[in-house]
C-alpha positions in Angstrom: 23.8 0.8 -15.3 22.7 -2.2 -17.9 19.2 -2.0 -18.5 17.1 -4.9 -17.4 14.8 -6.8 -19.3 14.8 -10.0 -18.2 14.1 -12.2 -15.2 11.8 -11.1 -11.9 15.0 -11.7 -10.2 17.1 -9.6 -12.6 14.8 -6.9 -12.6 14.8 -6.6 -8.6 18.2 -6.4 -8.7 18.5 -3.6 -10.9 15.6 -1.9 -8.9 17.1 -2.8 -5.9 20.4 -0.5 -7.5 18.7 2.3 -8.2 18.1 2.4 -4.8 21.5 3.5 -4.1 22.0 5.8 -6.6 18.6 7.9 -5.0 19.7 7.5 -1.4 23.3 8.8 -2.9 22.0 11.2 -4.3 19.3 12.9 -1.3 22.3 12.6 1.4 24.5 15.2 -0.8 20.9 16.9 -1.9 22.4 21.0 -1.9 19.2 22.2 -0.3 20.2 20.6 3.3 23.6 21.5 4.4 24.3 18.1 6.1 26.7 17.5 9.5 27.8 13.8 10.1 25.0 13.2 13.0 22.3 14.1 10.3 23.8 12.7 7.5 24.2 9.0 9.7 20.8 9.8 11.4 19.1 9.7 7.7 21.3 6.9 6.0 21.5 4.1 9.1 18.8 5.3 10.5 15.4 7.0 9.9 14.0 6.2 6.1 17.5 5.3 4.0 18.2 1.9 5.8 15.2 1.0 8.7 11.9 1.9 7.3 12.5 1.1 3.8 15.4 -2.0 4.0 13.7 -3.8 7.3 9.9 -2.4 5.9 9.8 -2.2 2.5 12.5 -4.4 0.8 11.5 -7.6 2.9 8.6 -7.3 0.6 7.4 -8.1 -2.5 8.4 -4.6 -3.6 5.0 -4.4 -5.8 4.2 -1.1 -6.4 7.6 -0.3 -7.2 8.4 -2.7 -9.6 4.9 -2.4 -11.0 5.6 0.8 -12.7 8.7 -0.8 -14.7 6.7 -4.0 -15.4 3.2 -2.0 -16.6 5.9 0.6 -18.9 7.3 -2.4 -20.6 4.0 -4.2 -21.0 2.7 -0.4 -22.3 5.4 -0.8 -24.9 4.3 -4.0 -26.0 7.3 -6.3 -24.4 9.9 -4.7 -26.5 13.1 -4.1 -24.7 13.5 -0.9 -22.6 16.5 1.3 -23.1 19.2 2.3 -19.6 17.6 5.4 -19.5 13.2 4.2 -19.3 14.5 1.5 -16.5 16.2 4.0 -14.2 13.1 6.4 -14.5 10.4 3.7 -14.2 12.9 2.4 -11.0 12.8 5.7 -9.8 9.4 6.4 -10.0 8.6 2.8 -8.7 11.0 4.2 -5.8 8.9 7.1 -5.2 6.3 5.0 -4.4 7.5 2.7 -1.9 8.8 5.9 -0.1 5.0 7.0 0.0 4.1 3.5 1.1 6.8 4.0 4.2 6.0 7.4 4.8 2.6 6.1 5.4 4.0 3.0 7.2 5.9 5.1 9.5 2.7 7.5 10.9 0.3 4.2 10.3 2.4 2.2 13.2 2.0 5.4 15.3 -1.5 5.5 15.2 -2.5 2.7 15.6 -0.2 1.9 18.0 1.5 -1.4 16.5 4.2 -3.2 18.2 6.0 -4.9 15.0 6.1 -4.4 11.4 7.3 -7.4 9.0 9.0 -8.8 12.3 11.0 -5.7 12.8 9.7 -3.4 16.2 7.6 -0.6 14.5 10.3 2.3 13.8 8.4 4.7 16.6 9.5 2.0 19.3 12.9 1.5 18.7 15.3 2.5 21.1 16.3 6.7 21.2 13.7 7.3 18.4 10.2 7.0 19.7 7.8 10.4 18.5 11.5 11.7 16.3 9.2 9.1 14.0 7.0 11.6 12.8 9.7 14.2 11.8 11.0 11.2 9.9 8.1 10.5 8.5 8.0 13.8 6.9 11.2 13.6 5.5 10.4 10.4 3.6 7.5 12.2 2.1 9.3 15.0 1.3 12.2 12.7 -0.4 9.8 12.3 -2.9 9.3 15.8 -4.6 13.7 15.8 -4.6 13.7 13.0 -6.5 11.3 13.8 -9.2 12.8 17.2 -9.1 16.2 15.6 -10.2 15.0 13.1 -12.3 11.7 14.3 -14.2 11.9 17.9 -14.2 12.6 18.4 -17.9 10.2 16.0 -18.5 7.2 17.0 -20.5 4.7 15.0 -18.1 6.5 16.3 -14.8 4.0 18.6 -13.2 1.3 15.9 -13.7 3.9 13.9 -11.5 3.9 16.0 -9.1 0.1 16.6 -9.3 -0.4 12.9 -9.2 1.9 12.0 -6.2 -0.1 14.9 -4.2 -4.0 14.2 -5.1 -3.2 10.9 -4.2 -1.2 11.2 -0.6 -4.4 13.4 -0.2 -6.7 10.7 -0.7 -4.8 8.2 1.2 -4.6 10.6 4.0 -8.8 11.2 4.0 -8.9 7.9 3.5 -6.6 7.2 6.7 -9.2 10.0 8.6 -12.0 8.4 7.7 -10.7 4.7 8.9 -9.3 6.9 12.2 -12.7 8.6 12.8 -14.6 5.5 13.2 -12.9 4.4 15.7 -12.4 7.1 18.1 -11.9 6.2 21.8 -15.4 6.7 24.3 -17.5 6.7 20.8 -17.1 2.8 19.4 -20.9 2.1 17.9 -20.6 -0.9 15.5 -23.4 0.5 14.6 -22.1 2.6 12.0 -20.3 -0.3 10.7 -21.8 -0.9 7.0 -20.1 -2.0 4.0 -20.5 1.7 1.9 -18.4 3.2 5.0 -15.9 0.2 4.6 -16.0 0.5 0.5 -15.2 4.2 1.4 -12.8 3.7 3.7 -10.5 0.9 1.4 -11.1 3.3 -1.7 -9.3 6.3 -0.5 -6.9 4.6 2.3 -5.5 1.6 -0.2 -6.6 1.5 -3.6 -5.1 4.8 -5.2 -1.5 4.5 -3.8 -1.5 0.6 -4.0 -3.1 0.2 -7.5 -3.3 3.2 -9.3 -0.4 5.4 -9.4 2.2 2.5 -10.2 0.1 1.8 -13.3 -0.5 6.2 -13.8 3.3 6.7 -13.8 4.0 4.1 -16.4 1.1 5.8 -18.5 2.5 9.2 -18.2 6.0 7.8 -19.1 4.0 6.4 -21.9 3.0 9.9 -23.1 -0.2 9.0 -21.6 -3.0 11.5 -20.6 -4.2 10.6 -17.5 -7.9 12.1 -18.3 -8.0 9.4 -21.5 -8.1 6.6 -18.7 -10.9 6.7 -16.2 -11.6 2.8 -17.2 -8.3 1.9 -16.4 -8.1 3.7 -12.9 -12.3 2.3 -12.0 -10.7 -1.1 -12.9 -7.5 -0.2 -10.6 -9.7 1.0 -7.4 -11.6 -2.1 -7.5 -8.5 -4.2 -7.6 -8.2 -2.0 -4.8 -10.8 -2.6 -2.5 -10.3 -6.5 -3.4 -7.0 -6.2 -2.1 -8.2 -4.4 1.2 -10.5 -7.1 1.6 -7.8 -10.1 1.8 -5.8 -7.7 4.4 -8.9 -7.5 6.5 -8.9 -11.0 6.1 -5.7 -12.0 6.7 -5.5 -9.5 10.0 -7.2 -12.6 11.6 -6.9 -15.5 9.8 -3.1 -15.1 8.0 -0.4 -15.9 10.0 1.8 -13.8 12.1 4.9 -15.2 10.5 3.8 -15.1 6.8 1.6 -11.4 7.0 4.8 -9.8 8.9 3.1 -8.3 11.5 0.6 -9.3 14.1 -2.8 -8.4 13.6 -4.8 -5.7 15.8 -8.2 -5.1 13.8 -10.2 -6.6 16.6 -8.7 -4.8 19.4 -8.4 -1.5 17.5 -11.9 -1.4 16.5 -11.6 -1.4 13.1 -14.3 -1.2 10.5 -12.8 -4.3 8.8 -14.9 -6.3 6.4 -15.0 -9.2 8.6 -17.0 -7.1 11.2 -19.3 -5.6 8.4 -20.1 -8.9 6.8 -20.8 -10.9 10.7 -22.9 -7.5 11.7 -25.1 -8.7 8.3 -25.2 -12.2 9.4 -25.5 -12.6 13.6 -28.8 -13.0 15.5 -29.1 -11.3 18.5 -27.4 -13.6 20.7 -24.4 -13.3 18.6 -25.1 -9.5 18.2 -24.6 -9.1 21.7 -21.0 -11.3 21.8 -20.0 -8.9 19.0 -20.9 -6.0 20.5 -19.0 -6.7 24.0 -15.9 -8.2 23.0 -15.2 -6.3 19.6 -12.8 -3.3 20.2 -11.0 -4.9 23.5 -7.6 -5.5 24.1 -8.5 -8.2 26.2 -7.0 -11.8 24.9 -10.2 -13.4 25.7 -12.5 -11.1 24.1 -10.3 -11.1 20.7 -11.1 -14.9 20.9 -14.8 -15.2 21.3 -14.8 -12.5 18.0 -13.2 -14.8 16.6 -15.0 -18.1 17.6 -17.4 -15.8 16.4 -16.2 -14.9 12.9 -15.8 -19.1 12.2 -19.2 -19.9 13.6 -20.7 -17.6 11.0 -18.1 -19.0 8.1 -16.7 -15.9 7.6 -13.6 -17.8 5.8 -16.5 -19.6 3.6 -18.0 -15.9 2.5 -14.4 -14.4 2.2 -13.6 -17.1 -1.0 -16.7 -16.3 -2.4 -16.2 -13.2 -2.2 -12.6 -13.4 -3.8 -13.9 -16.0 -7.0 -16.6 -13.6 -7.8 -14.2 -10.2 -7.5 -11.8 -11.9 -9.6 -14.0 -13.0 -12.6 -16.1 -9.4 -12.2 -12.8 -7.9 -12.4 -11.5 -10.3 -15.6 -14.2 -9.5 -17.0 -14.0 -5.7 -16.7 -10.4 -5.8 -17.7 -11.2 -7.7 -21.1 -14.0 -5.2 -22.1 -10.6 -3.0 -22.3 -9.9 -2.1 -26.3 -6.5 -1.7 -26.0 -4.3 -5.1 -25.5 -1.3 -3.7 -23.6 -3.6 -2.3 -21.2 -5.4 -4.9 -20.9 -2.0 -6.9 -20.0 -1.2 -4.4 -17.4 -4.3 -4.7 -15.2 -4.1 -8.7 -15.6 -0.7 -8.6 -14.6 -1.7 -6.5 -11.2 -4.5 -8.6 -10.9 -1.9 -11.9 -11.0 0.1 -10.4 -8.3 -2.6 -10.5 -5.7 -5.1 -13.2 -6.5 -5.4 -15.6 -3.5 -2.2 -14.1 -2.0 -1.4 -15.3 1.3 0.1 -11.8 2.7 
């Protein structure tokens, strides 16, 4: 495989290759003795085909390509050899397998209908709850391929002890998000913007912004310990991030965000709901506090009617000009230039996105 140091494009592609080589490779993996209905089940079905080419590669692919991007900007632009871009792919890999591992259970629980315009995997036809199983296998693809790939690497068991602090984190993250919601218990109440910041820190910002940019420091030779600045600047990229989903849950587009959004009717402890619970008077209290968490069409519409009368679209773009120069500024109090070019670059990615 040529190595690839040139266009966005170019570099997909090659991403996009390694890709086949990893899903070669796990349906021949010697520690599963395979028959055909498995083997088919896996590749056309569960993870290797649905849940990562109808979920994942539809997308911008950022996480994954993030690692090879933040390597070579590590190594100050000079070219990568073969060898660094299949391991930065394959890491990069590793990491949209998390993200549809967590996509898979994610859809379950909160009981989604479609995911980037595809039915959630859990509803399509002779699958429904065989979604968690599959779930599991896409999070246990993870440890084969770094098994593979990385074990003769000097930095391999803080691989492996990254990938599993941080599905940890995610996961109490998930519980905490889950937990405030719980059916015959909704008190909006509880709704404040520490149990929100809480919620985004642990659920989003490690496995969207912080391990791409950890593996490419560890391929670097990197100790992770040596970079606490780097991974405060990545978590508050983080929650920023969070933020514009919440935001785009009910103001994006169906069509553009890939799915349609359910933050109303599930309940969530969005930051739309935290910032109107700051800003209503009692009248509007009262609206809020009967029509948020209802399935009900009409009640998803007088939150909303809600959400515009109290300019929550105003308040989100302030909030998103000041995060981004806090967070410029942050990123230029950095010492180190290439690391400093990594967390702009991250931050480029998702400034005033639109999904």
């Amino acid at each position: 495989m040529a190595a690839s140091n040139g266009s966005t494009s170019d570099l997909k592609s090659t991403f996009l290759k390694v890709y086949s080589v990893l899903k070669s490779e796990l349906l021949e993996d010697p520690a599963f003795e395979f028959t055909d209905d498995a083997r088919q089940w896996v590749d056309r079905g569960t993870c290797l085909t649905f849940n990562l080419l109808k979920y994942i590669v539809p997308g911008k692919l950022n996480r994954g390509l993030s690692v090879i991007d933040s390597y070579k900007l590590l190594k100050e632009g000079k070219d990568l050899t073969e060898d660094e871009v299949f391991l930065a792919s394959a890491l990069g890999w590793c990491i949209e397998w998390l993200q549809a591992y967590f996509l898979v259970l994610d859809d379950i629980m909160d009981n989604s209908h479609t995911r980037r315009g595809q039915p959630c995997w859990f509803r399509v036809e002779k699958v429904g709850m065989i979604a968690v199983n599959d779930g599991v296998l896409l999070r246990n693809h993870i440890p084969r391929i770094l098994k593979k790939h990385f074990r003769a690497k000097p930095y391999y068991v803080d691989l492996l002890d990254l990938f599993n602090e941080v599905e940890f984190q995610t996961a109490s993250g998930q519980m905490i998000d889950l937990i405030t919601t719980l059916e015959g218990e909704k008190d909006l109440s509880k709704y404040k913007l520490s149990v929100h910041r809480r919620i985004v820190q642990y659920k989003t910002a490690y496995y969207s912004f912080y391990i791409p940019v950890a593996c490419a420091l560890l391929m670097a030779g990197e100790n992770l310990d040596n970079h606490v600045l780097v991974k405060n600047v990545l978590i508050e990229m983080g929650v920023y991030f969070q933020v514009q989903d919440d935001y785009l849950d009910c103001f994006g587009a169906p069509e553009v965000i890939g799915k349609i959004g359910t933050d109303i009717e599930d309940f969530k402890c969005s930051w739309l709901v935290v910032q109107a619970l700051e800003r209503v008077n009692e009248e509007q209290k009262k609206v809020l506090y009967e029509n948020y968490g209802k399935v009900d069409p009409a009640c998803v519409a007088k939150v909303k009617a809600l959400y515009n009368d109290l300019n929550l679209q105003g308040v989100f773009e302030e909030y998103e000009s000041n995060s981004y120069n806090k967070l410029i500024s942050s990123i230029e109090e950095h010492p180190s230039k290439p690391v400093q070019a990594v967390l702009k670059s991250f931050l480029g990615k998702i400034y005033k996105r639109q999904k």
